[in-house]
C-alpha distance (Angstrom), angle and dihedral (degrees) to the residues before:
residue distance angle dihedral
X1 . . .
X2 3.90 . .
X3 3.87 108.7 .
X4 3.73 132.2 -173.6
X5 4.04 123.8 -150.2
X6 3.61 119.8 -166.9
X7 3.50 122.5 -165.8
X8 3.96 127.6 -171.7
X9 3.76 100.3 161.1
X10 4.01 137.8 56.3
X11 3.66 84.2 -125.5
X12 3.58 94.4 51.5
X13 3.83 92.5 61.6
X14 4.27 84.8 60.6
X15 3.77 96.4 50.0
X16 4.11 93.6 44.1
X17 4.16 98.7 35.5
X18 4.17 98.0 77.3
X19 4.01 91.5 43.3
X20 4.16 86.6 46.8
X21 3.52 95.7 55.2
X22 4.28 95.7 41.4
X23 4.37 85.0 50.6
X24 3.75 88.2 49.9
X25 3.74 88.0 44.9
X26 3.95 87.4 44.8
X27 3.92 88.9 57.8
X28 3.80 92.7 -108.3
X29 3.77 115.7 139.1
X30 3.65 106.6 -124.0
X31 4.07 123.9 -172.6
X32 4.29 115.9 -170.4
X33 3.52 117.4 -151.0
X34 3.69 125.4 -163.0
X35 3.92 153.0 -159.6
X36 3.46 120.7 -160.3
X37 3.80 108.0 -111.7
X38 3.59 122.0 151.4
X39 3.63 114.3 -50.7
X40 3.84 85.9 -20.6
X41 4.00 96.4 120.5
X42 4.04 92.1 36.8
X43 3.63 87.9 61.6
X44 3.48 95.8 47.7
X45 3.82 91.5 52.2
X46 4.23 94.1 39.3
X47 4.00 85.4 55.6
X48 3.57 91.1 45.7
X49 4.09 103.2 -121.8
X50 3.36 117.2 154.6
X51 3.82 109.4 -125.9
X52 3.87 147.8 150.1
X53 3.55 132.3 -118.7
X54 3.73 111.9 -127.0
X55 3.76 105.8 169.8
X56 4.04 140.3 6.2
X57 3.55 126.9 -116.6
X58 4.03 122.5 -77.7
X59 3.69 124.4 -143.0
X60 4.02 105.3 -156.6
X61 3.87 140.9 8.1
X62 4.29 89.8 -79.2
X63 3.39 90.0 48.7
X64 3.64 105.4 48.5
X65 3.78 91.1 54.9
X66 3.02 94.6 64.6
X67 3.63 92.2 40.8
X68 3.55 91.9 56.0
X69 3.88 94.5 44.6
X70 4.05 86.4 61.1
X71 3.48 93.7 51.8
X72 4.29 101.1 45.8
X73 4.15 80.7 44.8
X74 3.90 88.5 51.5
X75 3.55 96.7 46.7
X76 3.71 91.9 44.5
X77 3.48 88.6 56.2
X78 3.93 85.9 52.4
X79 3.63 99.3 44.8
X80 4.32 90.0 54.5
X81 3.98 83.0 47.0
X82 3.73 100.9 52.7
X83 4.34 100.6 6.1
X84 3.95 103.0 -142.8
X85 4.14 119.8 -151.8
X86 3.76 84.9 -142.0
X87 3.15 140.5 36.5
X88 4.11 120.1 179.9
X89 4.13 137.8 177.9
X90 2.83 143.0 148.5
X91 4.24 115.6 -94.3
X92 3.77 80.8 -2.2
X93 4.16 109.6 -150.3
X94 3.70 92.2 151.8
X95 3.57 102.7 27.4
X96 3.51 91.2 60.7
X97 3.83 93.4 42.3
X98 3.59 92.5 54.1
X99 4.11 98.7 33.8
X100 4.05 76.4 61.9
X101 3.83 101.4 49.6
X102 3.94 89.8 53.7
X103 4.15 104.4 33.2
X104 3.80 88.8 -110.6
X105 4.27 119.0 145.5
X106 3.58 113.4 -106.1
X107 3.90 118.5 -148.6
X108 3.87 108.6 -176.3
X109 3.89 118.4 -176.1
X110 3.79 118.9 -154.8
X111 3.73 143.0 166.1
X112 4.20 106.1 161.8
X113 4.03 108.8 100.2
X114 3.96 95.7 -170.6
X115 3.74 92.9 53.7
X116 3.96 92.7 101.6
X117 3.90 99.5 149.2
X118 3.79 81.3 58.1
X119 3.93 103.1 42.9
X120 4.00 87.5 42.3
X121 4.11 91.9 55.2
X122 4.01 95.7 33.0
X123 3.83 110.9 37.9
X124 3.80 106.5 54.6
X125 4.05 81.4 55.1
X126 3.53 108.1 45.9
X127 3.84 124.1 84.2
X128 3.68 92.5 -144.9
X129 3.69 138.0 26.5
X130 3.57 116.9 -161.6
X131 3.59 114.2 -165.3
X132 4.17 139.1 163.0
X133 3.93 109.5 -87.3
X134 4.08 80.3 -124.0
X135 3.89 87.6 64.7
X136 3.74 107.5 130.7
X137 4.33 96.2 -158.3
X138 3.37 130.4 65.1
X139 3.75 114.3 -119.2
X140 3.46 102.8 -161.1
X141 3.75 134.4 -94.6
X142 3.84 98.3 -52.7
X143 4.14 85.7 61.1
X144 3.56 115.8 134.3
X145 3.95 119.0 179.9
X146 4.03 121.1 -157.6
X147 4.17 124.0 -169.7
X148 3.41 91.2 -113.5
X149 4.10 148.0 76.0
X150 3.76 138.2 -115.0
X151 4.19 87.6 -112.7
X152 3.77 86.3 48.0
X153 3.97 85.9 74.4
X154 3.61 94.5 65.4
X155 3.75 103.7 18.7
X156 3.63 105.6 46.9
X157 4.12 109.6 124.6
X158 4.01 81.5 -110.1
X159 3.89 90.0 61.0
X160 3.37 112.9 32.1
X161 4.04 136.1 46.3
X162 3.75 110.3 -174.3
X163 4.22 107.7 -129.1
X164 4.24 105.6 -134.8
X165 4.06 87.8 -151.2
X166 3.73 89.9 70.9
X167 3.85 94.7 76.3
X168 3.66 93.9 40.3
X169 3.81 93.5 51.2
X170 3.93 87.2 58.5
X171 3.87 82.8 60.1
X172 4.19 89.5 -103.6
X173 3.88 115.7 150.1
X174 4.16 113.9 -135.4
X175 3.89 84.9 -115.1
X176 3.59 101.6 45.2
X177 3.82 118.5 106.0
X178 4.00 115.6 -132.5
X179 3.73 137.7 166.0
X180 3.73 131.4 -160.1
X181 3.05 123.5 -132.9
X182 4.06 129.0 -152.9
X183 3.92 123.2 -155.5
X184 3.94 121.3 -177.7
X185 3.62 131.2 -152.7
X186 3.79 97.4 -140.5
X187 3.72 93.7 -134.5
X188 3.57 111.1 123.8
X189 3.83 129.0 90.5
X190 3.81 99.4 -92.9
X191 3.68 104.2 41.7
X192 3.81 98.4 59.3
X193 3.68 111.1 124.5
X194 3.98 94.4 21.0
X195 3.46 134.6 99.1
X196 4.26 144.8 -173.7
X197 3.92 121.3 -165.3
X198 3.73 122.3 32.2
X199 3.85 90.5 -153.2
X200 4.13 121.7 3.6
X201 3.29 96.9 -169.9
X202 4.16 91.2 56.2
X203 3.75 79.3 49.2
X204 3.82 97.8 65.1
X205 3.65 86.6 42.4
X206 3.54 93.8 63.5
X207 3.91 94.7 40.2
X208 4.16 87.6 55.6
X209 3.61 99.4 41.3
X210 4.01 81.8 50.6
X211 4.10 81.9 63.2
X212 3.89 92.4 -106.1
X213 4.09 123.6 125.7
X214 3.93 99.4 -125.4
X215 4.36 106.5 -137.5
X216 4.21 102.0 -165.6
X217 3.45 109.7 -158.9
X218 4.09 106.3 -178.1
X219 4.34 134.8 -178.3
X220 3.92 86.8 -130.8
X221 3.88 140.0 -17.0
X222 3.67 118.8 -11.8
X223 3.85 128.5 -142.5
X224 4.05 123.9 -81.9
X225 3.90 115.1 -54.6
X226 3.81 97.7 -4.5
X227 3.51 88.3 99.2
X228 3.75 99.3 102.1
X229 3.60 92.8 56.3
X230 3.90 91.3 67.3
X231 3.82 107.7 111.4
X232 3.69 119.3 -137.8
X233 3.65 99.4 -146.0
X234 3.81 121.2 150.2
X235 4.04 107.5 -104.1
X236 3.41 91.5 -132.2
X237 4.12 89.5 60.8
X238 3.52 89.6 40.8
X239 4.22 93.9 109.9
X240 4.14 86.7 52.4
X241 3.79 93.3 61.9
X242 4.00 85.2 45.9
X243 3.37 94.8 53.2
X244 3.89 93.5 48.0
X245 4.17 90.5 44.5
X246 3.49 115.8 105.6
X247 3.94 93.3 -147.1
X248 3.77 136.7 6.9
X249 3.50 125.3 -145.3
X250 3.44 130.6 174.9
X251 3.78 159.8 118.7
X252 4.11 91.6 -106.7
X253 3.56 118.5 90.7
X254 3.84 97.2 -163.1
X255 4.19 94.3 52.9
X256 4.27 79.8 41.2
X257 3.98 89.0 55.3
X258 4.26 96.9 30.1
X259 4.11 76.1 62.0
X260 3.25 101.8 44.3
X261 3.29 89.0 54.3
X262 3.57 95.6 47.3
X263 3.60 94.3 63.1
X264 3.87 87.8 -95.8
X265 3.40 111.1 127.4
X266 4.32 104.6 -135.0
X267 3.77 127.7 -163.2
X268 3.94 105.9 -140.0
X269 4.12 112.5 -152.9
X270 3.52 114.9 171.3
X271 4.09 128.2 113.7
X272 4.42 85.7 -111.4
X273 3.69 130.3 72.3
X274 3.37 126.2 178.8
X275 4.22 128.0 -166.1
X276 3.83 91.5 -95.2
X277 3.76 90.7 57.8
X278 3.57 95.6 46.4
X279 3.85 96.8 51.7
X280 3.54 94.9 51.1
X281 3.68 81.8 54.1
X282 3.82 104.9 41.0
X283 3.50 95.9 28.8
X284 3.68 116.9 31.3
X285 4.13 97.8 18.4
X286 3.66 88.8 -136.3
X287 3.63 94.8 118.7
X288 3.41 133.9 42.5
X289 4.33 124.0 -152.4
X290 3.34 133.6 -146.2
X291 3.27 124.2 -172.1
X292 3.91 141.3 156.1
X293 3.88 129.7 14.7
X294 3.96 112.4 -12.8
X295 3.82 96.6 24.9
X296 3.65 92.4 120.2
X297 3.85 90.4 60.7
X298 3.41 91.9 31.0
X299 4.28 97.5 52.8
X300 3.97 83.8 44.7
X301 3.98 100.0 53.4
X302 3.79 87.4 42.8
X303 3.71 95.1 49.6
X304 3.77 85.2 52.3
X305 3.52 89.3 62.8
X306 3.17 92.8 44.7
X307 3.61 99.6 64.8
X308 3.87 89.1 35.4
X309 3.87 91.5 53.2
X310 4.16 131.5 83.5
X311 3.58 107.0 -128.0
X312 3.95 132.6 179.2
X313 3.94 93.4 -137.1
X314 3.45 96.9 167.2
X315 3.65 98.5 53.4
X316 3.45 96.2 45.1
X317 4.71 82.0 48.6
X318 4.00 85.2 48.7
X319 4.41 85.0 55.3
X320 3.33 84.4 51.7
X321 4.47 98.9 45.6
X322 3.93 79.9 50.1
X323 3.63 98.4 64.9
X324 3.81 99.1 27.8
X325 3.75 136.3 78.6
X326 3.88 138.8 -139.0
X327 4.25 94.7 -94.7
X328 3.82 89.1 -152.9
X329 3.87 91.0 58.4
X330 3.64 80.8 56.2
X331 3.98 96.5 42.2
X332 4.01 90.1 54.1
X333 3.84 103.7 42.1
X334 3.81 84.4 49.1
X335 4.27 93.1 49.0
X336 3.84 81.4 49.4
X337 3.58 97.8 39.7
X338 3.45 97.7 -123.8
X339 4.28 113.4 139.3
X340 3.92 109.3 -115.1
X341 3.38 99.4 -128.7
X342 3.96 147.2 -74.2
X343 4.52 86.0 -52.2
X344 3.73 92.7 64.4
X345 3.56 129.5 83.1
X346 3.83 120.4 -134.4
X347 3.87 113.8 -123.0
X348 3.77 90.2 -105.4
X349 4.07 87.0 58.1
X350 2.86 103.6 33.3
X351 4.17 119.4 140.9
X352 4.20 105.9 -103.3
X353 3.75 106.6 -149.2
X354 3.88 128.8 -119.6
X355 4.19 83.5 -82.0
X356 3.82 95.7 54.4
């Protein structure tokens, strides 16, 4: 089977990279396609996938359309060249398109409610929709829902195996107590009109005067003098020094969940939530939201706690392990259109959402 991966986001290149190498391993013939976005095309080279770069980067909402109209052209252009059985993403606009154009299976994955632009141009195309069983929309008939999470794909105990040097090679002691901390741009599609801190730099005050060393790690420029605090860690070893934090806090709901996960508990401020974030929260109490007016003071006094508090983590991780499943099981059953197993939901029963 000839299958097509598209990738259009660093984190996309974690969620895909386990399921590439068990197709390749299964004989299929897999091709990765990719945008530049971020460190989206370094990962893909430090992991050693062999890909090709479709489209540049795109600074603004003008921009990025027609940045994204090059790339679903391009891949078009490859799917009629080399005509895939599969093609899979993430969110999935021009999968789908092109899946469509050449009678090839689309598998999208998704997890972000507010995303409409997305959903609107993806869903009606795709012939499956596989989405977290916390997922508060429906997506359509073709939804599937899975006990799992995106970060589960990469982070899952079965995947991943946190290296101890990382922290020490950024100069960290084994007893010293540090935070990351996660500042957005606010560029893409679905975060325009929201917002996380009021102030970062009053952030990191906070977070040092709490007896933590603050580590910023930031999608472009960050604010006046908070410069030194960005940490120079390879993205690829990015998950080790979350693992190893004692807190998380941050305007980026993926690092907030790949935490939470992690056994890191992660304070999530940003004006969006999605169902992911909330059942960490609600559920699991490895994340903590913070949303609407106040959540700057709010996320700050909590984090406080947070590092002042004694907390089972790893119980409260192992909860979490119990209930959820290795995403990239998921992610290649699905390419080969094989059902998961007895947890998830077949398209036609699938669970619609409270907007269904």
């Amino acid at each position: 089977m000839r299958v097509f991966v598209t990738v259009q986001h660093p984190a996309h290149v974690h969620f895909f990279r386990h399921a590439i190498d068990e197709l390749e391993r299964a004989g299929h013939d897999v091709h990765v396609f990719a945008r530049e976005k971020e460190m989206a095309v370094e990962l893909l080279e430090r992991f050693d996938v062999d890909h090709e770069v479709l489209a540049g980067s795109a600074s603004g909402l003008t921009e990025l359309a027609r940045v994204q109209a090059t790339y679903e052209a391009r891949l078009l252009r490859r799917a009629l060249e080399l005509r895939p059985d599969v093609v899979t993403a993430i969110g999935g606009v021009a999968a789908a398109h092109v899946a469509t154009l050449v009678r090839a299976r689309s598998v999208v994955f998704y997890d972000t409610e507010h995303a409409d632009l997305i959903q609107n141009l993806a869903f009606p195309f795709a012939d499956a929709v596989y989405t977290p069983d916390c997922y508060r929309r429906a997506a359509g008939r073709n939804q599937v829902q899975y006990p799992g999470y995106h970060e589960l794909a990469y982070l899952h105990p079965d995947r991943f195996e946190p290296d101890p040097a990382v922290p020490s090679e950024l100069g960290l002691d084994p007893d010293d107590r540090f935070v990351v901390l996660r500042l957005v741009d606010w560029g893409a599609s679905h975060d325009v009109g929201h917002a996380g801190f009021d102030d970062a730099a009053d952030a990191v005050a906070r977070l040092e005067d709490a007896g933590a060393e603050v580590l910023v790690t930031a999608e472009g420029s960050l604010p006046p003098g908070l410069e030194p605090y960005r940490t120079t860690v390879a993205p690829h070893r990015m998950h080790d020094l979350l693992y190893y934090a004692d807190l998380f806090v941050g305007e980026g709901a993926t690092m907030a969940a790949e935490s939470a996960v992690l056994g890191t508990p992660a304070v999530y401020v940003n004006s969006l939530s999605m169902g992911y974030t909330d059942e960490l929260d609600e559920r699991y109490g490895l994340l903590y939201n913070f949303q609407g007016e106040g959540r700057h003071a709010r996320a700050l006094s909590t984090s406080v706690e947070l590092l002042e508090g004694d907390v089972d983590w790893a119980d409260r991780r192992a909860a979490l392990l119990e209930d959820k499943c290795d995403t990239t099981d998921v992610v290649v059953r699905a390419v080969e259109g094989r059902p998961h197993g007895e947890r998830e939901s077949s398209p036609a029963a699938a669970r619609p959402g409270p907007d269904a």
